[in-house]
N, C-alpha and C positions, 0 to 999 in steps of 0.2 A: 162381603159377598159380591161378585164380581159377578152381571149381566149380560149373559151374551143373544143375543135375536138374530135369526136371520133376514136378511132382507132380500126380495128377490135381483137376482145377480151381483149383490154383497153382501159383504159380511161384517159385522162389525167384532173387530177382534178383540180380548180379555183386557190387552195393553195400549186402547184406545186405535193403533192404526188401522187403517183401513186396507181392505186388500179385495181385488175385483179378480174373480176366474179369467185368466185367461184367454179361453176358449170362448171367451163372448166377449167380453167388455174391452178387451183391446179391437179388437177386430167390429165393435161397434155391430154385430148378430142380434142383438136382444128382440126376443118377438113381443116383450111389453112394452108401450111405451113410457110407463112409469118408469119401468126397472133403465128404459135408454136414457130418459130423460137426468133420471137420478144420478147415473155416470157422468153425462154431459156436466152437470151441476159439479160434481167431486172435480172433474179435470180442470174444470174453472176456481174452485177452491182451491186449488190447487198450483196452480195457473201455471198444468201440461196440458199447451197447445195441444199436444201430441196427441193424447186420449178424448180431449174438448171436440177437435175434427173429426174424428172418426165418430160425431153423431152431427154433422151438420151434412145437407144436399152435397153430391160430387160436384156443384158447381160451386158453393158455398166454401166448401173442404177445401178446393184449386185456390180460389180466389186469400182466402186463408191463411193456409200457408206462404203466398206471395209476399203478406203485409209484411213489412219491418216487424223489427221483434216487439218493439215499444206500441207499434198498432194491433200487434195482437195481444198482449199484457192490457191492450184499454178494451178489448173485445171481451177478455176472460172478466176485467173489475167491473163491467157493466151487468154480467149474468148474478153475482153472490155482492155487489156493491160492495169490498173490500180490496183495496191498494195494494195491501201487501196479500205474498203466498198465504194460505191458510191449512191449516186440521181440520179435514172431516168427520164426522160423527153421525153416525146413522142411526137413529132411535124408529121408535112408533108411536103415536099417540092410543089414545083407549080405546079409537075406534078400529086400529089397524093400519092407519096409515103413514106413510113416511113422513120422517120429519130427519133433517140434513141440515147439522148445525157448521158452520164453517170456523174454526177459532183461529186468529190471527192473532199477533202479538198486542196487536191496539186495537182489538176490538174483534167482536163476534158477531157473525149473521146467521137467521135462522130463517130456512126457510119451509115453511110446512104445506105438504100436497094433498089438495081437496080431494071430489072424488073425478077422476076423469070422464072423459068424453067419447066414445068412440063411435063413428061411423065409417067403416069398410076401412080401406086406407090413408084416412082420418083421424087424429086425436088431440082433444084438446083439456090441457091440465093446468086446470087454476091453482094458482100459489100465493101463500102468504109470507112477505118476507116481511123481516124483523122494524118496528115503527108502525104493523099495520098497513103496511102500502100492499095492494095484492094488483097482481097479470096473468096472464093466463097465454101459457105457452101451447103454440101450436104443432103436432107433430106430423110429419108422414111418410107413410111404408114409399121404401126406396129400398127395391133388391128384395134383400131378405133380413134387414132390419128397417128401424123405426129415426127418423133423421129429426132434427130442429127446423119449423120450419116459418115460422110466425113469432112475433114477441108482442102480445096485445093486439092489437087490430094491425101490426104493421110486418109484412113481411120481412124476413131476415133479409134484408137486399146487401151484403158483403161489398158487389161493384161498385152499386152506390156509395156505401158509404166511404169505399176506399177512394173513388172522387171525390167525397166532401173533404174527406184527409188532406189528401193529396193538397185540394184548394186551399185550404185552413194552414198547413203549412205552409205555403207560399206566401200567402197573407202575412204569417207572423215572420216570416222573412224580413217582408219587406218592412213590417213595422221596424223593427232591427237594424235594418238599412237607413231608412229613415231616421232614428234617432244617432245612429251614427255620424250623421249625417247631421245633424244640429250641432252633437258634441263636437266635430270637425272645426265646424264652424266658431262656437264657442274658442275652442283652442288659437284659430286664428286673432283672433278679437283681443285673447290674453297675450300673445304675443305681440301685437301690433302696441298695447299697455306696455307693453315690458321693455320692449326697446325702441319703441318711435317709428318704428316702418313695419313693412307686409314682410312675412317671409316669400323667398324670391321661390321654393318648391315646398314639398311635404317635408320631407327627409329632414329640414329643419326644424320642424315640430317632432322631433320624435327623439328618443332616450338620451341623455347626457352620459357623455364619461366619467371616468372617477374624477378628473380634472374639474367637475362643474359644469353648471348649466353657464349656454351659449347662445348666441344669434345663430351657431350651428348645429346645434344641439337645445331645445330650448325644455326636451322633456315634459313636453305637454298633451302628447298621444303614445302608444306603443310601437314597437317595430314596425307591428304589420301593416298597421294605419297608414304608418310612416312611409308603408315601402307601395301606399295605394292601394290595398285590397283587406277587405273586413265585411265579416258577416253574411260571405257570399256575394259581397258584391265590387266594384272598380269605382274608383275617388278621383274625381281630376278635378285638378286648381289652379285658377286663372284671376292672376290679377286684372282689373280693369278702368286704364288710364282717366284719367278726368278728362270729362267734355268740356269745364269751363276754366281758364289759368286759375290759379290759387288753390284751386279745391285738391284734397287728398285722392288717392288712388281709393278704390272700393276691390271687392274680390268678388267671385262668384264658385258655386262647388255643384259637382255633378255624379253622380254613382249611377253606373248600369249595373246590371246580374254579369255575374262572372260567366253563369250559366243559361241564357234564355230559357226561362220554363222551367230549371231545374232549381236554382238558387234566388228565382224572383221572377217575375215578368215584365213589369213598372221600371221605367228609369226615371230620374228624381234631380230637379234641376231647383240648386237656392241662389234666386237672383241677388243682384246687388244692395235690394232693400230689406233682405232676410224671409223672403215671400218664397212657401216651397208651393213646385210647380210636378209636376209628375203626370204619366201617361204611359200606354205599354203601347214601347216605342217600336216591340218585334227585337230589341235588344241595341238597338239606337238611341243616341243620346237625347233626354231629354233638352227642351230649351224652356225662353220667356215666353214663348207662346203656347205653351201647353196650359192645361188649367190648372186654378191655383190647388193646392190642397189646404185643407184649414186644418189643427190642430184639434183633437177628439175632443 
């Protein structure tokens, strides 16, 4: 026997999918805010941006749709805490109340709605999601429906946190850059092994022909290394003579952002002693007088 419930503004259908009227749930109308919230929830299980926005503030909604597609996928996995798209399922418990199971391929979340809160263009609906963790989403009337407006004590702030992004990417840029930037190094050091001297540019650390590895070809980075630019950022290599007769040459290695602000911010200078030196140079090369960086 096959179960069917209505749920206010869905429906759970005979063959488990889910299916939202139209006339309300795309266009984000619902004058509950159970029934908006419960949407919002499914687009996130779902993880369509598309229907997820159309219950977040028009400021929210703007900001939203701007994010890359990968920042808005981590927007949808933080509402139903699952990675991958998911199956909605809409149930009720004994007392009536929803209950929005989400089933992904590795794993299922469930999340069940207390009894809400409303005052005037106010509402606020506690939830229990699956492990027992429980929050309590904030809603409010905007227009002529009901928007996301709160998650626990902290407002939905989108601006913000597409600044932390924003910042958080650049960061792991430059981490990127930086170890690129060791490996660089490293490659010289084996080559300087391999044949007795520095190489005289990059282009000579980089892929052998079918012929075999060479002092011109020593195959010890990739092309792109090879041809100065990786990871977003520019590689310069500078041998540097001995100050005292007898002693070997040393080198030194330096990367800027290919793109100030967009690729990195920080330029990155490894002195002659393997000491990295870094500072946001405004896309200027770093030197030995910047400070040092230490290894995490």
């Amino acid at each position: 026997m096959i179960l069917r419930r209505q749920i206010p503004a869905l429906v759970l259908m005979a063959a488990g999918a889910l299916t939202v009227p139209l006339a309300r749930a795309q266009d984000g109308q619902e004058v509950n805010p159970v029934a908006a919230l419960t949407s919002a929830l499914v687009g996130a299980c779902r993880q369509n941006g598309t229907q997820f926005a159309n219950y977040l503030t028009a400021e929210n909604a703007k900001v939203f749709n701007d994010l890359a597609p990968t920042q808005r996928r981590d927007v949808l996995r933080r509402f139903v805490l699952l990675d991958a798209p998911g199956r909605p399922l809409l149930s009720s418990d004994s007392r009536g109340r929803t209950v929005l199971r989400c089933e992904s391929p590795g794993a299922t979340a469930e999340i069940r709605f207390a009894q809400e809160r409303v005052s005037e263009n106010l509402a606020f609906i506690p939830l229990e999601v699956s492990g027992g963790r429980r929050t309590e989403i904030g809603m409010v009337r905007e227009g002529s429906g009901w928007r996301i407006l709160s998650v626990g004590l902290l407002l939905l702030n989108l601006t913000e946190l597409k600044k932390q992004w924003a910042e958080q990417e650049l960061q792991d840029k430059e981490a990127a850059a930086i170890e690129v930037l060791r490996g660089l190094a490293d490659a010289v050091k084996t080559y300087r092994r391999a044949f007795g001297t520095l190489p005289e540019n990059l282009r000579q650390l980089g892929p052998a022909p079918k012929e075999g590895v060479s002092p011109e070809a020593a195959s010890l980075v990739d092309e792109e290394l090879a041809a100065g630019e990786k990871a977003g950022y520019r590689f310069r290599y500078r041998i540097v003579p001995p100050k005292e007769q007898g002693r070997e040459p040393t080198f030194e290695l330096a990367a800027v952002p290919r793109t100030y602000g967009e690729t990195g911010k920080r330029s990155f200078f490894l002195d002659q002693s393997g000491r990295l030196h870094g500072a946001d140079k405004q896309g200027a090369v770093a030197t030995a007088e910047d400070p040092i960086i230490e290894r995490p």
